[in-house]
C-alpha positions as CSV (number, residue, x, y, z in Angstrom):
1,X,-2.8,41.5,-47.4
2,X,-2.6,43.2,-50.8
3,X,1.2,41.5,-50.9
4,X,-0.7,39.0,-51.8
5,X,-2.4,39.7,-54.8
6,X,0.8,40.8,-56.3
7,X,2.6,39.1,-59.1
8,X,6.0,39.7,-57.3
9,X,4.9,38.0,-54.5
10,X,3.9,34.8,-56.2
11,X,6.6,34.9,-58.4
12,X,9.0,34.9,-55.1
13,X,7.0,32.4,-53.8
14,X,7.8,29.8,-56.6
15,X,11.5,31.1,-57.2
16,X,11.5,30.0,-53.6
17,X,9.6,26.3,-54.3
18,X,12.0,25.7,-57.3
19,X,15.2,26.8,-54.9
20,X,13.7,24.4,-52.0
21,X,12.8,21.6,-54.5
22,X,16.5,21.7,-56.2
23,X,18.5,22.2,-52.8
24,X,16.6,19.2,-50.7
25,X,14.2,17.5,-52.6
26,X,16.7,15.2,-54.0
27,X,18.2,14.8,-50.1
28,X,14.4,13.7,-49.0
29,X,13.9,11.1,-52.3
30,X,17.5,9.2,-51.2
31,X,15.9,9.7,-47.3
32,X,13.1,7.7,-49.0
33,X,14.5,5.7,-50.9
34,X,17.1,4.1,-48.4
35,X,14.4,4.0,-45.6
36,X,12.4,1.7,-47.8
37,X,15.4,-0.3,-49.2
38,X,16.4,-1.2,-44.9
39,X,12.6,-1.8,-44.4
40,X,12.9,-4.5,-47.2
41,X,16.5,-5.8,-45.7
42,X,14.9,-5.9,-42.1
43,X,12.0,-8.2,-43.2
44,X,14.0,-10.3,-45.1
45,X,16.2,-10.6,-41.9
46,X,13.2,-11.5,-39.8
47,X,11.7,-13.8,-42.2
48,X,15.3,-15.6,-42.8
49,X,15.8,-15.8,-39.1
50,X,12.4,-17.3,-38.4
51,X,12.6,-19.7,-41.0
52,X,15.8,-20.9,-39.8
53,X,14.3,-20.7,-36.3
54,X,11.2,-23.0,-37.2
55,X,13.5,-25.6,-39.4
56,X,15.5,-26.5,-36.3
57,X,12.5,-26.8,-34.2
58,X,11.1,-29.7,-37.3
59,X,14.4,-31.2,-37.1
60,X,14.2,-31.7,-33.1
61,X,12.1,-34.5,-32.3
62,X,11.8,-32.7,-28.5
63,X,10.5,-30.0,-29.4
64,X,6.3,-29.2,-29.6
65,X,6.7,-28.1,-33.5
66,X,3.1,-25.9,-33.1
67,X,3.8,-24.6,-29.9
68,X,7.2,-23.9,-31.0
69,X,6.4,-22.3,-34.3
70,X,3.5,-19.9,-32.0
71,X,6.4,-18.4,-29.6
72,X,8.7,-17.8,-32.2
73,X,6.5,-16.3,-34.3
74,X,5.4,-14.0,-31.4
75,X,8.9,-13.2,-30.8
76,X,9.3,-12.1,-34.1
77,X,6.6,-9.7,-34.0
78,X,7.7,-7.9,-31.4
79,X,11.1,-7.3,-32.6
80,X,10.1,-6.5,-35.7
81,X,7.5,-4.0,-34.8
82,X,10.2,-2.6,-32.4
83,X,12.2,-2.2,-35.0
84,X,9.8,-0.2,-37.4
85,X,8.9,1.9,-34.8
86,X,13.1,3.0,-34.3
87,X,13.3,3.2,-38.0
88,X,9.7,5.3,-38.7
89,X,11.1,8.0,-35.8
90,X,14.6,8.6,-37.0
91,X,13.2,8.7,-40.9
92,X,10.3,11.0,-39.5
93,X,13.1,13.3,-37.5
94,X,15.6,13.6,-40.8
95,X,12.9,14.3,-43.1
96,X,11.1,17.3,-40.2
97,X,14.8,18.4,-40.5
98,X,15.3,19.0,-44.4
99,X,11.8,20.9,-44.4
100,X,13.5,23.3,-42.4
101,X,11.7,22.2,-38.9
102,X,14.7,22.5,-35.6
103,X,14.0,19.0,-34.1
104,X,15.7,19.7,-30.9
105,X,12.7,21.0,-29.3
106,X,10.5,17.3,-30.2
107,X,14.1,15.2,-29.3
108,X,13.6,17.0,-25.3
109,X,9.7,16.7,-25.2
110,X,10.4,13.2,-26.8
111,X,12.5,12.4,-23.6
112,X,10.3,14.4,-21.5
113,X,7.2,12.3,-22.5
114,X,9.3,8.8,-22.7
115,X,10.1,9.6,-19.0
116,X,7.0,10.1,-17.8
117,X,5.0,7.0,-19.5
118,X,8.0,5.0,-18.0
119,X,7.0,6.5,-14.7
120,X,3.0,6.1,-15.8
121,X,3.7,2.4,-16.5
122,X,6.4,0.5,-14.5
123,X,4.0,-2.2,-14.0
124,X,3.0,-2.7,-18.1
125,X,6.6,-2.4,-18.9
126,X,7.5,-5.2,-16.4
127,X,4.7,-7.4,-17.5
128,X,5.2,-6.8,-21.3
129,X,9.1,-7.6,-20.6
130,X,8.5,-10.2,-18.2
131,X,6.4,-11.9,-20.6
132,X,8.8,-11.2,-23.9
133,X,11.5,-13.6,-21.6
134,X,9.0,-16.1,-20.5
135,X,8.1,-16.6,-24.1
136,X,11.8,-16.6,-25.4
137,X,13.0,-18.8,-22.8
138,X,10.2,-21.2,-23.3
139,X,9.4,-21.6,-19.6
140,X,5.4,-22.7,-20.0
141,X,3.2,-23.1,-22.9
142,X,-0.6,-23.4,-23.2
143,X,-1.7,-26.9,-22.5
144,X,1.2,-26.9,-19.3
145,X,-0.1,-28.1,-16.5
146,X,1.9,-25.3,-14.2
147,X,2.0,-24.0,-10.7
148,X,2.1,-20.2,-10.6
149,X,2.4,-18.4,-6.9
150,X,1.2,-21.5,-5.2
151,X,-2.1,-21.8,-7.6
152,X,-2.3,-25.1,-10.1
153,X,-3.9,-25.6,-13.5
154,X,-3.8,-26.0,-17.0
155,X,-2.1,-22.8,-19.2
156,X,-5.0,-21.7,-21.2
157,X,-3.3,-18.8,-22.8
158,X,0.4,-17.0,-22.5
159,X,0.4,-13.0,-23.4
160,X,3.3,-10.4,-23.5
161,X,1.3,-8.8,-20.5
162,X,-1.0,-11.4,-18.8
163,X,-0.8,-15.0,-18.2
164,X,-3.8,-17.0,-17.8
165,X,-4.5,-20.4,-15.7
166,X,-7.9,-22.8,-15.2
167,X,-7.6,-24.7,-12.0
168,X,-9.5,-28.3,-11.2
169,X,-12.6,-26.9,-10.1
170,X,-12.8,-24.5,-13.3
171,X,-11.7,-21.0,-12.1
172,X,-9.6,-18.7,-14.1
173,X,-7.0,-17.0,-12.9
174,X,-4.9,-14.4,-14.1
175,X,-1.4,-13.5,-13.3
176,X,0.2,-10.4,-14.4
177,X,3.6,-11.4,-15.8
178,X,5.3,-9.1,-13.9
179,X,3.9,-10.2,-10.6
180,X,4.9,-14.3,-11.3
181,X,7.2,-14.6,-8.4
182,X,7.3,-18.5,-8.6
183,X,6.9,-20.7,-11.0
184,X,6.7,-24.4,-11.4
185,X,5.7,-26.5,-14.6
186,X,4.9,-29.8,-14.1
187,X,4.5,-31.3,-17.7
188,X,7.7,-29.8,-19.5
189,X,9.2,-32.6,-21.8
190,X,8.3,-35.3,-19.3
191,X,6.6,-35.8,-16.5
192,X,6.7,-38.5,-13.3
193,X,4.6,-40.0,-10.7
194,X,6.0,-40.9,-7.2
195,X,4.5,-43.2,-5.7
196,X,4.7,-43.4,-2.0
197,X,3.3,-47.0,-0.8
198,X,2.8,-47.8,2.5
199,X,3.1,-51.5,3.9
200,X,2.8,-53.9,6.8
201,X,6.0,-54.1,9.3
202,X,5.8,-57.8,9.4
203,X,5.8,-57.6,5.6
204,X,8.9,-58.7,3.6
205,X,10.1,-55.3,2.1
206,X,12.3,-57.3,-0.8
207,X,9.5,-59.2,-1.5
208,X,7.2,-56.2,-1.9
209,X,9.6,-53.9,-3.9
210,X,9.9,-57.0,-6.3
211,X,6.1,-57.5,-6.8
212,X,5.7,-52.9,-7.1
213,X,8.4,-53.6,-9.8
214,X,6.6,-56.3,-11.5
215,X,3.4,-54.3,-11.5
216,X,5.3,-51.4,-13.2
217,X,6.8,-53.4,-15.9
218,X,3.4,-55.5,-16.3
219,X,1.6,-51.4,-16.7
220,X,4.0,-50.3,-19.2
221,X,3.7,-53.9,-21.2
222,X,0.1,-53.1,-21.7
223,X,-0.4,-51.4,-25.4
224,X,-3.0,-48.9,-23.6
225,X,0.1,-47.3,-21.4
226,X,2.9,-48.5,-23.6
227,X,2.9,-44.6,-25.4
228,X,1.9,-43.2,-21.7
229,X,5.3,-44.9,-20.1
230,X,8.8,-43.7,-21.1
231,X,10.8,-45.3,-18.6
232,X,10.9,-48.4,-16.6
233,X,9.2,-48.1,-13.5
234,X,12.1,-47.1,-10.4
235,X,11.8,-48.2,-7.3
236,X,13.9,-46.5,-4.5
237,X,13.2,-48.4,-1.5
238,X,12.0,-48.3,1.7
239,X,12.0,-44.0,2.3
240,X,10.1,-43.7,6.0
241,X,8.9,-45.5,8.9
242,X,5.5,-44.0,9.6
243,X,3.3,-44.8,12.7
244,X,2.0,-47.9,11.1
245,X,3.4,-48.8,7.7
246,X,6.7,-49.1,5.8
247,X,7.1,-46.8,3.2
248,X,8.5,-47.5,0.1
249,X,8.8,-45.1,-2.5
250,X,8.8,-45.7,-6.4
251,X,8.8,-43.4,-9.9
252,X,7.6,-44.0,-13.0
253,X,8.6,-41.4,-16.2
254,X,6.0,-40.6,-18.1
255,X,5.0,-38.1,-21.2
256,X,3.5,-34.7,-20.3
257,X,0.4,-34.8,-18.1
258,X,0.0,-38.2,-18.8
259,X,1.5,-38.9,-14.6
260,X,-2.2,-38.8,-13.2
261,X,-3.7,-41.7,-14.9
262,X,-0.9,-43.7,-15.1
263,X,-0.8,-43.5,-11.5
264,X,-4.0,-44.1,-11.1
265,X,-3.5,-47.3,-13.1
266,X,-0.8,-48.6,-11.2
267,X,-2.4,-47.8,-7.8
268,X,-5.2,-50.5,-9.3
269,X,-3.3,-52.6,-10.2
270,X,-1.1,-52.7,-7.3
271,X,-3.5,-53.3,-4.8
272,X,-5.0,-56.3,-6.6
273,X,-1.7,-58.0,-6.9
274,X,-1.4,-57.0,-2.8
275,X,-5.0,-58.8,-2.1
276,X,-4.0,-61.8,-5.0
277,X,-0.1,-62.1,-2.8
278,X,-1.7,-61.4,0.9
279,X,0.6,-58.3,1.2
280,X,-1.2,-55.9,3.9
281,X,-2.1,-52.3,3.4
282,X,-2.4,-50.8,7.0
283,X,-4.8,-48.8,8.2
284,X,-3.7,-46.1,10.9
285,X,-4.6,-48.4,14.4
286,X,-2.7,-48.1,18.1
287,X,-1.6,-50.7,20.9
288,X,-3.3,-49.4,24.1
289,X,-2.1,-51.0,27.2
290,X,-4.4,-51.1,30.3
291,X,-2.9,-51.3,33.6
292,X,-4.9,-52.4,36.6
293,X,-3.7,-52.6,40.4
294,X,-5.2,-55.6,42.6
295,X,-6.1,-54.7,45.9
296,X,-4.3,-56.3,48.2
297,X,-5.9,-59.8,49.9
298,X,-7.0,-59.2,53.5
């Protein structure tokens, strides 16, 4: 202890500093100085790449330009947050190493402690990666109208760990990303109704495709569906013979989630023109013969 109130002591003590501060302090500025020159590079990498990345998405007229510029700005995040996080350790590790700390000991409880949060978290791993693809590959976005393991709704809101649907009647669900075994979305750059319309036997089936077509191009004529209808209305022909009816089965293309009331409309429609041309809509019915035995004349 009385080491320390010694002049020879101190004076060792800032020989030492001066020797420390010659030998690596120059080694820790360039350390620095380089870190914060690749921290500038990286950014304007990400911000070059995302501008580039949103231009095309302007320049397609396919392409949702909002919902576009949301995932790809998502997507850059998370890189570039990966990426500072590398860059801080390894900067963090070279400068623990020039003050003289042995960083072997914090690379093997490093690995240690990676290990066993991977082990911890399989199932926030999977969801966080699970969701990074779904957003990079553009599979659903909020608005879709999507069927996720057998439940349908409207996406209200796509996370990197959760993904969350509101079905008819109003209920939330929410799906783990990493759980989503199937996945079907119904609104992605177009949509379609198929119409399956049961008629008559005794009705003329050529006759009734040509009125189902001229209702279809009569319902995309009409300014109020003319945005609505992207296609000419198809029809396919007669598809089944059911107990009582024909069936005769038709498609009409339309924009996202607009299928429902254009279907609707047509459905209308249709069955005026059927009352209007006499065409008959059955109605499930059955032939039931009676069979009676006379008794015989004495």
């Amino acid at each position: 202890m009385e080491t320390v109130f010694q002049i020879e002591f101190w004076s060792d003590l800032l020989n030492q500093a001066a020797d420390w501060a010659f030998s690596e302090l120059p080694a820790i500025l360039v350390i620095l100085a380089f870190f914060l020159i690749v921290l500038r590079i990286v950014a304007g990498i990400f911000r070059k790449s995302q501008a580039v990345l949103l231009h095309k998405a302007e320049k397609s007229p396919a392409v949702d330009t909002v919902e576009a510029g949301k995932r790809i700005t998502t997507l850059i995040g998370i890189a570039r947050g990966v990426v500072k996080l590398l860059l801080w350790f390894v900067v963090i590790l070279m400068l623990l190493q020039r003050f003289g700390v042995n960083i072997a000991p914090i690379l093997a409880s490093a690995g240690i402690l990676g290990l066993a949060v991977g082990f911890g978290a399989q199932e926030l791993v999977r969801d966080v990666i699970s969701g990074f693809f779904m957003l990079l590959e553009n599979q659903i976005r909020a608005g879709d109208v999507a069927i996720i393991n057998g439940t349908g709704g409207v996406v209200e809101k796509i996370e990197l760990r959760t993904t969350t649907l509101r079905d008819s009647a109003g209920v939330v669900h929410v799906f783990q990303n990493g759980k989503i075994g199937s996945l079907s979305n119904m609104t992605k750059e177009w949509s379609a109704i198929v119409l399956d319309i049961g008629v008559a036997y005794k009705e003329n089936t050529s006759r009734v495709m040509n009125v189902m077509q001229q209702v279809g191009d009569e319902l995309q004529a009409d300014p109020d569906f003319a945005e609505k209808i992207i296609a000419p209305m198809e029809v396919m022909g007669v598809d089944a013979f059911d107990d009582s009816a024909i069936i005769i089965r038709g498609r009409i293309k339309t924009r996202p989630i607009m299928q429902w009331s254009v279907g609707r409309e047509y459905r209308k429609r249709l069955k005026e023109t059927f009352d209007r041309e006499g065409i008959e809509i059955p109605f499930p019915h059955r032939t039931v013969f009676l069979h009676t035995e006379q008794e015989p004349l004495s």
